[in-house]
C-alpha positions as CSV (number, residue, x, y, z in Angstrom):
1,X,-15.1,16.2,-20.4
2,X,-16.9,13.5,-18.4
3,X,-15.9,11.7,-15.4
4,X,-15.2,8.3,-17.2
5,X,-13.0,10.3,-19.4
6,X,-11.3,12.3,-17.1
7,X,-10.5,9.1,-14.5
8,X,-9.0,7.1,-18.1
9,X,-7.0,9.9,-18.9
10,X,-5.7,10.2,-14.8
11,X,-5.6,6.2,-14.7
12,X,-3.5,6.2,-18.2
13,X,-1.3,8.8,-17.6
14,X,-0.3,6.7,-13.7
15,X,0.4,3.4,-15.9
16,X,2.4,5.2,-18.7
17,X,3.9,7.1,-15.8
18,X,4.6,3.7,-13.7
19,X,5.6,1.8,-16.7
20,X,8.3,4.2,-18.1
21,X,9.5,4.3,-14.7
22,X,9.6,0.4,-14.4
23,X,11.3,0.2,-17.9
24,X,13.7,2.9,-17.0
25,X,15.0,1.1,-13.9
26,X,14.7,-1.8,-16.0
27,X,17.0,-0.6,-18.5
28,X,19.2,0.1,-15.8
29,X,19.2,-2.5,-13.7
30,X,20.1,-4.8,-16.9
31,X,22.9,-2.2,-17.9
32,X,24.4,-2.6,-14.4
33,X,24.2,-5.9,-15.1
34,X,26.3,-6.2,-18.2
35,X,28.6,-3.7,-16.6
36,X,29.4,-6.5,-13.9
37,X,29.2,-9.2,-16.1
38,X,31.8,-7.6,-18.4
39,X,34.1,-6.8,-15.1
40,X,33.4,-10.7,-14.4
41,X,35.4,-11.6,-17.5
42,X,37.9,-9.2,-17.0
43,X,38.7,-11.3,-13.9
44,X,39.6,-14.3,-15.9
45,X,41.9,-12.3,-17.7
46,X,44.8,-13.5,-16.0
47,X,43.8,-17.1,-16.3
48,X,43.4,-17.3,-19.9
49,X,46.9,-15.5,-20.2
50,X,48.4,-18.0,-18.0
51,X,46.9,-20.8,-19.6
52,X,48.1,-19.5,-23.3
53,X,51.2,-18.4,-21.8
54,X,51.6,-22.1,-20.7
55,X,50.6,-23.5,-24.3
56,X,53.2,-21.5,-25.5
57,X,56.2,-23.1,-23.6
58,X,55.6,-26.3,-23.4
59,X,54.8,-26.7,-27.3
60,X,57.6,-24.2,-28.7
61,X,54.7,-23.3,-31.0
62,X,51.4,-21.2,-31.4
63,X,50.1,-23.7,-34.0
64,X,47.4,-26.0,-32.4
65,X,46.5,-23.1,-29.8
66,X,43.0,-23.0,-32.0
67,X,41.4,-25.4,-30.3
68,X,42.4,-24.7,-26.6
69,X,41.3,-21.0,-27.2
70,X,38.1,-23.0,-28.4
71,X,37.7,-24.2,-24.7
72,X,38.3,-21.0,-23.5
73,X,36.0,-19.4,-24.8
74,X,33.2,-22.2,-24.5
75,X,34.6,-22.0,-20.7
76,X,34.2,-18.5,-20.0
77,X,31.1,-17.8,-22.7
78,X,33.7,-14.7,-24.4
79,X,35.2,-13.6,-27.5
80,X,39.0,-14.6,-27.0
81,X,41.4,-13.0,-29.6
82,X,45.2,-13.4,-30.0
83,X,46.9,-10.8,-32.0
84,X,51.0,-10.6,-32.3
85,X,52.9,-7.3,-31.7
86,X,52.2,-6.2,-35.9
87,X,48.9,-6.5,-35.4
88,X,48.5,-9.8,-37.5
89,X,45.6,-12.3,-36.2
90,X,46.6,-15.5,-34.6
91,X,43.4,-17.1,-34.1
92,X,40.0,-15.1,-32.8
93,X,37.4,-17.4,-31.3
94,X,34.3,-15.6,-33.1
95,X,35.6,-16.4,-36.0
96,X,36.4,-20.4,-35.1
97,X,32.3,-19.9,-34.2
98,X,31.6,-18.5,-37.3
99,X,29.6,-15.8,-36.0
100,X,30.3,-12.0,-36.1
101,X,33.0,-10.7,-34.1
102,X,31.5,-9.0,-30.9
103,X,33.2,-6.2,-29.5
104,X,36.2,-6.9,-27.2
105,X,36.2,-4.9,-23.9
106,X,39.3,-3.2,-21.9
107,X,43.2,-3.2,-23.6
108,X,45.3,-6.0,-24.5
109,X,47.0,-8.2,-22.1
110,X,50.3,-9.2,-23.5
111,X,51.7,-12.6,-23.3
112,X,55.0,-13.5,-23.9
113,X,56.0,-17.0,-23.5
114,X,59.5,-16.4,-24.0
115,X,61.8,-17.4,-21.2
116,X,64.2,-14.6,-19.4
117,X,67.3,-15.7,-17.6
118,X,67.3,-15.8,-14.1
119,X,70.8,-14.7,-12.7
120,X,71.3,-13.8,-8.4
121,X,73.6,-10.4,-8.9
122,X,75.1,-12.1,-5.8
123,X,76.2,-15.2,-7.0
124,X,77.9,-13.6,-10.2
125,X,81.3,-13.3,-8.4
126,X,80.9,-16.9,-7.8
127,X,79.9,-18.3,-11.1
128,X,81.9,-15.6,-13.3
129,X,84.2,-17.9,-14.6
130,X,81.7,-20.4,-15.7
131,X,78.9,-17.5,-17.0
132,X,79.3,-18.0,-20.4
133,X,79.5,-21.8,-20.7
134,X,76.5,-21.9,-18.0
135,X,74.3,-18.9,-20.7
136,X,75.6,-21.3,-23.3
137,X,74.4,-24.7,-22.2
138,X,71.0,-23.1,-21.5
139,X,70.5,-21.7,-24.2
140,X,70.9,-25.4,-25.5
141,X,68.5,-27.2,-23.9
142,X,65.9,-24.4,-24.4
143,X,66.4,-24.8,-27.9
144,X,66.5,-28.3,-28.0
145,X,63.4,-28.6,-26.0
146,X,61.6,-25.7,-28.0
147,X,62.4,-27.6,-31.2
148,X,61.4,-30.8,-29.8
149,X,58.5,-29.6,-28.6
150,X,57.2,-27.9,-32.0
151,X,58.5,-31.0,-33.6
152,X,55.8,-33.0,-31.7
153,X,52.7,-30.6,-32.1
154,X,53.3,-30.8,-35.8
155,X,53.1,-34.2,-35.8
156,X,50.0,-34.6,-33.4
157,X,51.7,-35.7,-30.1
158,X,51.6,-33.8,-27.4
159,X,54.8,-32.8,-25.6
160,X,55.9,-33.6,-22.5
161,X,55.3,-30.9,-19.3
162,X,57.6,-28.8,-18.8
163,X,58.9,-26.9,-15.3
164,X,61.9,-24.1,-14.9
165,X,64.7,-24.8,-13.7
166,X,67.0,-23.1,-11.4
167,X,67.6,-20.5,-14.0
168,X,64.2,-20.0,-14.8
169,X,64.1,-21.4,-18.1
170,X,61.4,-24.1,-18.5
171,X,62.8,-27.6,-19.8
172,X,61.0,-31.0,-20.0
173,X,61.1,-33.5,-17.4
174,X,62.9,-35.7,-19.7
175,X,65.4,-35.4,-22.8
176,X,64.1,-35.7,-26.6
177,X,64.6,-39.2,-26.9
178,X,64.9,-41.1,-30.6
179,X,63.2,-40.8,-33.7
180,X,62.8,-37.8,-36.2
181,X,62.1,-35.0,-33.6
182,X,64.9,-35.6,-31.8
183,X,67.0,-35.5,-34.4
184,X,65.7,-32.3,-35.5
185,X,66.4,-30.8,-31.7
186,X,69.9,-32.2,-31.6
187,X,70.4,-30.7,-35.4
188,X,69.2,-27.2,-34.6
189,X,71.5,-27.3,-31.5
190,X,74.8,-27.4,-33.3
191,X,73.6,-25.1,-36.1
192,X,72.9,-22.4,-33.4
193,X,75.8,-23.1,-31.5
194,X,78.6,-20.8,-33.0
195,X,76.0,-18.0,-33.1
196,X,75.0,-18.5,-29.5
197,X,78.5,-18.6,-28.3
198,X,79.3,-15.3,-30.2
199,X,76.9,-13.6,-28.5
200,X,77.5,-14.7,-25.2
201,X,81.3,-14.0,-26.0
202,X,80.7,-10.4,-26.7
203,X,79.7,-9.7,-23.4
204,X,83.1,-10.4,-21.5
205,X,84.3,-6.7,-22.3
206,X,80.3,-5.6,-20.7
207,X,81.0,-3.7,-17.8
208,X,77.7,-5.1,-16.5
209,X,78.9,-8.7,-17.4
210,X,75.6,-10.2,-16.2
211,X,73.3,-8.1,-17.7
212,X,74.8,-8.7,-20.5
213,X,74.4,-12.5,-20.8
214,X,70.5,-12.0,-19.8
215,X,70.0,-9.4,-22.7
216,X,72.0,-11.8,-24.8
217,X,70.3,-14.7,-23.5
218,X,66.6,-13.1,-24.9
219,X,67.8,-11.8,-28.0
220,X,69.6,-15.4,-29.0
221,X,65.9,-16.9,-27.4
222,X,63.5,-14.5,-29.8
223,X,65.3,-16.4,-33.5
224,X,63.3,-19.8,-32.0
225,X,60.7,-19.1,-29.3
226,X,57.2,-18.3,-30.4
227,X,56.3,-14.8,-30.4
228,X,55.0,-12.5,-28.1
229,X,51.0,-11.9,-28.5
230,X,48.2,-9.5,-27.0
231,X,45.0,-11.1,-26.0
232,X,41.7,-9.6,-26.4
233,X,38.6,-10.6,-24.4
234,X,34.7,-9.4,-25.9
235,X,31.4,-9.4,-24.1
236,X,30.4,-12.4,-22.1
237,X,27.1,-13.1,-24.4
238,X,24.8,-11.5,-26.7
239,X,21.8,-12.3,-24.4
240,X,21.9,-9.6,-22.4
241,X,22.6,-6.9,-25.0
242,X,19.6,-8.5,-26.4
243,X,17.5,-7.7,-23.3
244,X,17.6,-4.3,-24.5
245,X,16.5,-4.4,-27.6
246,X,13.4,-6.2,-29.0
247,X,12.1,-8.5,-26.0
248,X,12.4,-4.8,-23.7
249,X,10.0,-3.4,-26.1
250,X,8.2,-5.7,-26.8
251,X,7.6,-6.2,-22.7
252,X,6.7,-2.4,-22.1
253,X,4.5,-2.5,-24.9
254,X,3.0,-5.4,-23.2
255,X,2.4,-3.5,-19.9
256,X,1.1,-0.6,-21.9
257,X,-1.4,-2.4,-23.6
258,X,-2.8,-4.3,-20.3
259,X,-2.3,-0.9,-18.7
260,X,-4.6,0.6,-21.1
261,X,-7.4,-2.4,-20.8
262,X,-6.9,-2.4,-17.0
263,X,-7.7,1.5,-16.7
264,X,-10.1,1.5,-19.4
265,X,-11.8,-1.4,-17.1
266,X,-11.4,0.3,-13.9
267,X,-12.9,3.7,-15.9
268,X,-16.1,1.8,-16.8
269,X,-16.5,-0.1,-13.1
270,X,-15.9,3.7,-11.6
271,X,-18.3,5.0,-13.6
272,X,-21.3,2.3,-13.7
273,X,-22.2,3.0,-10.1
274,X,-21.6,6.7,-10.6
275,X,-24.4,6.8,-13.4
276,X,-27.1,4.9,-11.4
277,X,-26.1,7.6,-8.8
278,X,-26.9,10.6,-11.1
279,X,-30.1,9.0,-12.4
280,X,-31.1,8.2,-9.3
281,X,-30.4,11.8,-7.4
282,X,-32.1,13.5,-10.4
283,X,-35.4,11.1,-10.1
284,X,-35.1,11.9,-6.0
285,X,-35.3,15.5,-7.3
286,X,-38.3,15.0,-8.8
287,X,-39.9,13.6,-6.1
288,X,-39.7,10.0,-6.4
289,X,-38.4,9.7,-2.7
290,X,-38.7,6.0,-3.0
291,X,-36.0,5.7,-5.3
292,X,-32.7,3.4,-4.2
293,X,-29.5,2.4,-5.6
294,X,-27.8,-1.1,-5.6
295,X,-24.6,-1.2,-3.1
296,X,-21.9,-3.6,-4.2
297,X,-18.6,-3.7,-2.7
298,X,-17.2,-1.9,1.0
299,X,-15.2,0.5,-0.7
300,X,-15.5,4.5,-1.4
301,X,-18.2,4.2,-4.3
302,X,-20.0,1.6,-2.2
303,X,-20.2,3.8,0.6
304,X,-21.1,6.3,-1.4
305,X,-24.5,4.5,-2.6
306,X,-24.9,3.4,0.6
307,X,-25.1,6.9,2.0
308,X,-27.4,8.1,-1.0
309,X,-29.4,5.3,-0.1
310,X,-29.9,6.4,3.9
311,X,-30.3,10.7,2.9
312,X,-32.9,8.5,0.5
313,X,-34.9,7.0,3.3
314,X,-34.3,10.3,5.6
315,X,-35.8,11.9,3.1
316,X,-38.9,9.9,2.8
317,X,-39.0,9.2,6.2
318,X,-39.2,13.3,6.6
319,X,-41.8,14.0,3.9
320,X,-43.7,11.0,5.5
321,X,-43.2,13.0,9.4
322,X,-44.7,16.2,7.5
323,X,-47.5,14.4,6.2
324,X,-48.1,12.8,9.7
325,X,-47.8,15.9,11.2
326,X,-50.6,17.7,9.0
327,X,-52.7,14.9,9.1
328,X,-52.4,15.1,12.9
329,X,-53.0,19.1,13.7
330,X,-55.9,18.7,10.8
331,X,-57.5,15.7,12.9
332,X,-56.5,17.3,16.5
333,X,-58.1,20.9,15.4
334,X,-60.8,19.5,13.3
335,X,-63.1,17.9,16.1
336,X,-62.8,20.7,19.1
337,X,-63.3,22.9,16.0
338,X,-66.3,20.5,15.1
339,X,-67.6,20.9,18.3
340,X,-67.5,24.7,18.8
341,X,-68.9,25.1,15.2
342,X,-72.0,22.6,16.4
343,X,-72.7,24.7,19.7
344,X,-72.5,27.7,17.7
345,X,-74.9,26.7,14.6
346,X,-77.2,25.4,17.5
347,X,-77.1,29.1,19.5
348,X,-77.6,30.4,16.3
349,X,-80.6,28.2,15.1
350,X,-82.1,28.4,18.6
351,X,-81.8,24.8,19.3
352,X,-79.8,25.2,22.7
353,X,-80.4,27.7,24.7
354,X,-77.4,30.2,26.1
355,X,-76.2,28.8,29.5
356,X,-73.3,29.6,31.6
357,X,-72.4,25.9,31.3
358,X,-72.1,26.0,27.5
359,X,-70.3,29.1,27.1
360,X,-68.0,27.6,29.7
361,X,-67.5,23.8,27.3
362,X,-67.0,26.0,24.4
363,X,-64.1,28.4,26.5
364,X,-62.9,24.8,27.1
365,X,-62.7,23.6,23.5
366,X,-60.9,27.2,22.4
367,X,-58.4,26.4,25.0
368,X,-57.3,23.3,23.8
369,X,-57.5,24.7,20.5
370,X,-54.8,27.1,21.9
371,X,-52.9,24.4,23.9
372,X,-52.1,22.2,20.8
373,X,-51.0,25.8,18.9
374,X,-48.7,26.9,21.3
375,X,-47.5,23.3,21.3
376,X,-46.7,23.6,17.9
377,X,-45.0,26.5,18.3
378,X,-42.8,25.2,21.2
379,X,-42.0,22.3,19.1
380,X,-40.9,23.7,15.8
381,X,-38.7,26.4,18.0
382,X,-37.1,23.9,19.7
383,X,-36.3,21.7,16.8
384,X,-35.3,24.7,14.9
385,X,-32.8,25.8,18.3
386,X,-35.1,29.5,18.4
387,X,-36.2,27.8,22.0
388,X,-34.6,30.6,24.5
389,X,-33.2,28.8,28.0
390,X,-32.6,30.7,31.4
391,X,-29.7,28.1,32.2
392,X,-28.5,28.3,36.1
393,X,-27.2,26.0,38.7
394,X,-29.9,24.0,40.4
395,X,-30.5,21.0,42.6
396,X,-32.2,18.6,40.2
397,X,-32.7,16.5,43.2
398,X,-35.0,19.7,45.0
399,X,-36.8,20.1,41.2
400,X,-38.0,15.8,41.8
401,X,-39.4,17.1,45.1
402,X,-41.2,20.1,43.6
403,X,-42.4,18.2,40.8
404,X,-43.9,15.6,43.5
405,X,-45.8,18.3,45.7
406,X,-47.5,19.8,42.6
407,X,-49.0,16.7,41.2
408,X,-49.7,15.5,44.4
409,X,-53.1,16.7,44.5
410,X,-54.2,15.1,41.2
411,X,-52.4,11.8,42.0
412,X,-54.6,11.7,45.4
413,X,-57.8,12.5,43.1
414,X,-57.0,9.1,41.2
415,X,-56.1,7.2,43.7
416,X,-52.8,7.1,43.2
417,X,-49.7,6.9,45.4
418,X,-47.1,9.4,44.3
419,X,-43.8,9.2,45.8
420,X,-40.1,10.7,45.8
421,X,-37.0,9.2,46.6
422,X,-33.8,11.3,46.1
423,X,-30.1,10.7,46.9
424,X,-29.5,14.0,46.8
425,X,-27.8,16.9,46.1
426,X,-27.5,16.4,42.0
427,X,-26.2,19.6,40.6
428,X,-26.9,20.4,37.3
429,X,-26.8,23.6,34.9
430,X,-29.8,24.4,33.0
431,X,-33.4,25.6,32.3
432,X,-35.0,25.0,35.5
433,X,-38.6,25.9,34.3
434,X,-38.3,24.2,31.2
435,X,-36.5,20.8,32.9
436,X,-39.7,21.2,35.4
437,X,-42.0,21.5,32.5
438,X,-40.1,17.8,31.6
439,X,-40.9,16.4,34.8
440,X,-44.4,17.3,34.8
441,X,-44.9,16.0,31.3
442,X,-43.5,12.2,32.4
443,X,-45.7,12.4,35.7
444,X,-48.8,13.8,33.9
445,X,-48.8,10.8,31.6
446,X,-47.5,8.4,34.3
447,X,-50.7,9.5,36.0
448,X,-52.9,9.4,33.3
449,X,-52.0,5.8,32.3
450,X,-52.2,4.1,35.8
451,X,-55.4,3.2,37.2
452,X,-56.8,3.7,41.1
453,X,-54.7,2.1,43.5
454,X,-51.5,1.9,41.2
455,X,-48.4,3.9,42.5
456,X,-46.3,6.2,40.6
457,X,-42.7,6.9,41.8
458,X,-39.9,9.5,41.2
459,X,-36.9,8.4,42.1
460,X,-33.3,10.9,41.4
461,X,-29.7,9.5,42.1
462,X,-26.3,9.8,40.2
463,X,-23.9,8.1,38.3
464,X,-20.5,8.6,37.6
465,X,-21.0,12.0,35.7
466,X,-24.4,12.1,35.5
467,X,-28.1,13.0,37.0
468,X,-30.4,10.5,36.5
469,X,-33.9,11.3,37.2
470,X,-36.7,8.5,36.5
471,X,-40.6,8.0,36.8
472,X,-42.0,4.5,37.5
473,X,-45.4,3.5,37.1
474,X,-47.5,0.6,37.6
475,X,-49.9,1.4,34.8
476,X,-50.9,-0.3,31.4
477,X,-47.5,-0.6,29.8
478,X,-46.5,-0.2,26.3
479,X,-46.3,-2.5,23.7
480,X,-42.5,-3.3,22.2
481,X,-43.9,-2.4,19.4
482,X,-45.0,0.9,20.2
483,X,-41.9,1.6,22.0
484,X,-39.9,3.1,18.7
485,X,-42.6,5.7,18.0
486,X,-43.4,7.1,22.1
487,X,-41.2,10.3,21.6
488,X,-42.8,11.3,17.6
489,X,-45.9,13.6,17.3
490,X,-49.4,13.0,18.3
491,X,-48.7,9.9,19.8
492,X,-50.6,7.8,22.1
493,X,-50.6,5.1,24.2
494,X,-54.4,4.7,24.7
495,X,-55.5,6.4,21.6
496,X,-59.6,6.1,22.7
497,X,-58.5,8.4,26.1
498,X,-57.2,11.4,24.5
499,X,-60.7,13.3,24.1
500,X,-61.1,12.4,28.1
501,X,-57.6,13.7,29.0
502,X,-57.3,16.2,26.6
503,X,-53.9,15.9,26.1
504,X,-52.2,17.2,22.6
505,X,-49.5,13.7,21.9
506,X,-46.5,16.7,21.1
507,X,-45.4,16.8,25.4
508,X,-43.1,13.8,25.1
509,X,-41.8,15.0,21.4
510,X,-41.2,18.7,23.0
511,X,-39.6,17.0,26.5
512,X,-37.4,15.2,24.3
513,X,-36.2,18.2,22.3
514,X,-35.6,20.0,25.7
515,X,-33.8,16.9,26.9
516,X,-31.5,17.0,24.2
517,X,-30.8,20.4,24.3
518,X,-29.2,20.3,27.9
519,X,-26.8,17.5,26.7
520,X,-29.0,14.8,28.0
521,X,-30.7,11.7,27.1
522,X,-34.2,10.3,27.7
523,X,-35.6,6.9,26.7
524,X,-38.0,4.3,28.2
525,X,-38.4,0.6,29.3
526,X,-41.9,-0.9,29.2
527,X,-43.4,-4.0,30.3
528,X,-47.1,-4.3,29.1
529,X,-49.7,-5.1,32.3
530,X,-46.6,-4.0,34.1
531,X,-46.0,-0.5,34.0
532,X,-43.1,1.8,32.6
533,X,-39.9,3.8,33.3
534,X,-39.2,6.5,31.5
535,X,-35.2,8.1,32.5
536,X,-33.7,10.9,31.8
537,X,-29.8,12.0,32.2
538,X,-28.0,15.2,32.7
539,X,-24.4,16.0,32.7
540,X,-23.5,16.5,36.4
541,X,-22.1,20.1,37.3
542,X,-18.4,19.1,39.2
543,X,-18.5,21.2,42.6
């Protein structure tokens, strides 16, 4: 399976994962919702029973109720439906809407506008001898306001409010006045009379005398007051039931599908740098060390070509050093080998004769012949880490000193002025033959490159945690351009000297090397015509 394929697949399988996730808490978050939204309408319960309940009273009737239910339920955005005690329909908003009947949430809430009697148990001693005739006359204004009342709403007129009295029975403000309906009221009074009287008669042999007017009271008010009915209340809307159907779907498959062009995107980006990274690491394996990638971008993959890009140019740069350093050992052995080859086919050929000054040039030439060798062979253990060190404590300012006396003599043969200056004691830990074999390297050139009369000048002092040892010169100087390559192999400053000198251009790469591998540093400062400083640190030894 490739790579592209395997990061699609990964990437896919994150979407699919995130969206059903996001759907899922969707879902839920939307059936929580509903959940409260349904508990909101079950708050208005009590409202819409009160407002039916009032509808009911003041218009002795549940015909017209249609249309305030209508309001209700335009109001509150809910299925309202009134059913009586047999289960008969009164009136069911859905179907005033003419749309299907949506499911009605929680039981039925009854209402019962019917009026119950209101007598104080402690005022019955009181009133006793007037109970009946008191049950009696209100149960005749009830009825004559009921029938009013209904009178009114059949006609189209609306009836007038309604408020209980001290009985709790609720009468109109005013009487029924003339006219039809008020005829009807007073008519339906006198019918009802005998019966009403019976019944409140019956209850003078009650041994709960009161009670008994109150039950007589509401079975005399249920032959004329509207019935009793149980209210229903549905969902607040279809819209959010909706949600979770079709426009759900259709929004994960949305996300599914731009999940699936997004990773298939991402895939192919991932993968186009990815391929010019394998094509180029297999053409670097072949040996085209010259090859690069294109970097776009600061993130992992661009950092990624990046780095290809620098092993890239480390690699070059290294295959270039090994070809430098060939070409330099052939060129530094080929002309004292030229040389000793020439003497020899001239001994040979009788040419020159044998002299003790000849055999002594050609012992010279075989000596530097040796010199660059072992060189070479201090260098590539060094660089390698083979380099054994002695390492003990040591005053580095005492090693300046020692370095001093020992060039001394060759300084004085130049005409140079070679001086010390140390703020000693600098204790150090380390190879003190090979650190000495550093010095001497820096003087020897600072000698070699400053002419009769110039001054060369060691000078070792510290720093906070460090040794610092530098050697100033007043010599030719090198040139800033020169400065980046002073520490590789078989370089020069003067170039046209080194047959004089004889020197081998490895002693500053080898110093280096040693340098480094006490924990120090060495670089140099050059000012051409001026002269140059060349310092080297050393962790400083505490105590």
């Amino acid at each position: 399976m490739s790579f592209r394929l395997r990061v699609f697949l990964l990437t896919l399988v994150v979407a699919v994962v995130a969206t059903g996730a996001t759907a899922w808490f969707s879902l839920r978050f939307m059936a929580q919702q509903i959940d409260r939204s349904q508990q909101e309408a079950t708050r208005h319960v009590a409202d819409i029973a009160d407002t039916v309940r009032a509808y009911g009273r003041r218009h002795g009737t549940w015909a017209g109720v249609s249309e305030r239910v209508r309001q209700l339920s335009a109001d509150n955005k809910q299925r309202i439906r009134l059913v009586n005690l047999y289960g008969q329909v009164t009136v069911d908003s859905d179907n005033l809407a003419k749309r299907a009947a949506r499911p009605v949430v929680g039981a039925p809430t009854l209402i019962n506008p019917r009026p119950a009697l209101a007598l104080d148990p402690r005022q019955m001693g009181l009133i006793a001898a007037k109970a009946d005739g008191l049950v009696l006359d209100e149960l005749a204004r009830y009825r004559r306001a009921t029938v009013y009342a209904r009178c009114l709403t059949d006609i189209g007129q609306d009836p007038p409010p309604v408020t209980p009295d001290a009985y709790g029975i609720p009468l109109p403000s005013a009487e029924p006045e003339g006219g039809e309906c008020a005829t009807q009221a007073r008519d339906a009074q006198e019918y009802a009379r005998a019966d009403d009287s019976t019944a409140v008669t019956n209850c003078r042999s009650a041994a709960d005398h009161g009670a008994c007017l109150v039950q007589a009271f509401g079975n005399q008010v249920e032959t004329f007051a509207p019935e009793p009915l149980q209210l229903f209340l549905g969902a607040v809307d279809d819209d959010a039931v909706t949600l979770l159907g079709r426009p759900t779907a259709g929004a994960i498959g949305a996300v599914l599908v731009l999940s699936v062009i997004g990773t298939a995107l991402v895939a192919r980006q991932l993968a186009r740098p990815l391929r010019s990274l394998t094509t180029a690491s297999r053409r670097l394996a072949d040996g085209h060390l010259d090859t690069r990638v294109t970097t776009t971008g600061r993130d992992e993959v661009g950092e990624l070509s990046r780095s290809f890009n620098r092993m890239a140019e480390a690699l070059e740069g290294a295959e270039t050093a090994q070809r430098r350093l060939l070409a330099g050992v052939a060129h530094e052995l080929r002309t004292p080998m030229s040389n000793v080859l020439g003497y020899l086919e001239a001994l040979q050929d009788g040419v020159v004769p044998p002299s003790r000054e000849l055999f002594s040039s050609l012992h010279e030439e075989v000596l530097l012949q040796r010199r660059i060798l072992d060189d070479l062979q201090d260098l590539t253990l060094a660089e390698a880490g083979h380099l054994a060190y002695r390492r003990t404590g040591f005053d580095l300012a005492e090693l300046v000193e020692v370095s001093r006396v020992a060039h001394l003599a060759v300084a004085e043969h130049g005409g140079v002025r070679l001086t010390a200056e140390a703020a000693g004691p600098l204790p150090v830990h380390g190879d003190q033959d090979r650190l000495r074999q550093v010095l001497g390297n820096l003087v020897t050139n600072a000698l070699r490159y400053t002419d009769p009369g110039g001054a060369v000048v060691l000078r070792a002092f510290p720093l906070p945690g460090l040794a610092v040892v530098e050697v100033r010169d007043t010599g030719c100087g090198i040139a800033p351009a020169d400065l980046p390559f002073v520490f590789q192999r078989f370089w020069r400053a003067d170039p046209a000297r080194d047959r004089e000198t004889g020197g081998s251009g490895l002693g500053l790469t080898i110093a280096r090397q040693i340098v480094l591998d006490h924990d120090g540093t060495i670089e140099v400062t050059s000012t051409p015509g001026e002269g140059s400083v060349f310092r080297v640190t050393f962790p400083l030894r505490a105590g």
